[in-house]
C-alpha positions, 0 to 999 in steps of 0.5 A: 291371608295370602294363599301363598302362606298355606304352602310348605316354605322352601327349605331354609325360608323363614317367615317373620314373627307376625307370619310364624305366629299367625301361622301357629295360630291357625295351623297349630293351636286348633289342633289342642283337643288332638294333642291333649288327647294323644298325651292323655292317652299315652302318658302316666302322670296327668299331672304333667300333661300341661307341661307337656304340652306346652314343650310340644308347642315351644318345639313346633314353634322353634322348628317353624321359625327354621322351616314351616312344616308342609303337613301340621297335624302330622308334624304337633304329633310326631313331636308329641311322640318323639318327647314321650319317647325322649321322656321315657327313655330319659328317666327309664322308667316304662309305664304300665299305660305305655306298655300296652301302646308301645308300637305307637312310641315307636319301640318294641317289646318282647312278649313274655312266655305264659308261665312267666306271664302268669307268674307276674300276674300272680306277684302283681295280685300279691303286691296289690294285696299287701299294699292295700295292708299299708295304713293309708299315708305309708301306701301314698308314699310307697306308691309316689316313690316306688310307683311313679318315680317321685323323690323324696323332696318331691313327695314331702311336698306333694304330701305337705309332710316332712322329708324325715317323715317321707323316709320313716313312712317309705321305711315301714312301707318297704319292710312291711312289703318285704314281710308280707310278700317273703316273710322278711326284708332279703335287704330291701332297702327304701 
């Protein structure tokens, strides 16, 4: 190795494919035990760790076949960051784990006032409660569609169940919630 390689390109340089993958290599791919850690530490659904991942690693690598980065710690976890962001903000929803490390994604929060503080404790112990009524099925459906987001094509897959079954067993969870926590359905819908 050529010491010449561990300085920043100049700006628009390019390296060939042995040079940019002999780079990543010894630059990036140690840095997997970081990288796992920070995603594992700011992301809900572990499953989709590997994924995510591998997306950081095809965006650092297409960003240094343009330009090397000078700093590759700073830049494998500042793309990191910028995807969980992207992946937030594109499915709207904010995870309870996000929440409580939001500043590290870069976004802000408003923090509630303490009535309202404990009146959301107080509906989260009461849906908590009322889940765990659920026979099991019904609850894992609720959740996965509810909770985590899922579809229902993907739950029925998840579950090796039925997609017809997926929307009896959300139904009875949705009307049997709405009945615990307020004594009816207030038109929920599934």
């Amino acid at each position: 190795m050529h010491e010449a390689n561990a300085e920043p390109l100049a700006t628009g340089a390019r390296m060939s494919a042995s040079e940019l993958e002999a780079w990543f290599l010894r630059e990036i791919f140690p840095l997997e035990q970081i990288l796992m850690h920070f995603l594992q530490q700011n992301w809900r659904n572990k499953a989709e760790i590997e994924d995510l991942r591998q997306d950081v690693y095809v965006r650092v690598y297409e960003a240094a076949q343009k330009e090397r980065p000078a700093q590759p710690k700073a830049f494998l976890l500042k793309t990191a960051r910028n995807l969980l962001i992207n992946r937030v903000k594109r499915e709207q929803i904010v995870p309870i784990e996000a929440m409580a490390d939001l500043d590290a994604l870069g976004a802000a929060i408003e923090v509630p006032g303490p009535e309202r503080d404990v009146a959301a404790r107080d509906l989260i112990r009461r849906l908590q409660a009322a889940l765990d009524l659920l026979p099991p099925r019904c609850r894992e459906v609720v959740m996965l569609r509810r909770i985590e987001g899922l579809s229902r094509p993907e739950i029925a897959s998840r579950m090796g169940i039925s997609q017809d079954t997926v929307s009896e067993h959300l139904a009875k969870g949705i009307a049997a919630l709405a009945e615990t926590l307020y004594g009816g359905t207030n038109g929920a819908e599934p």
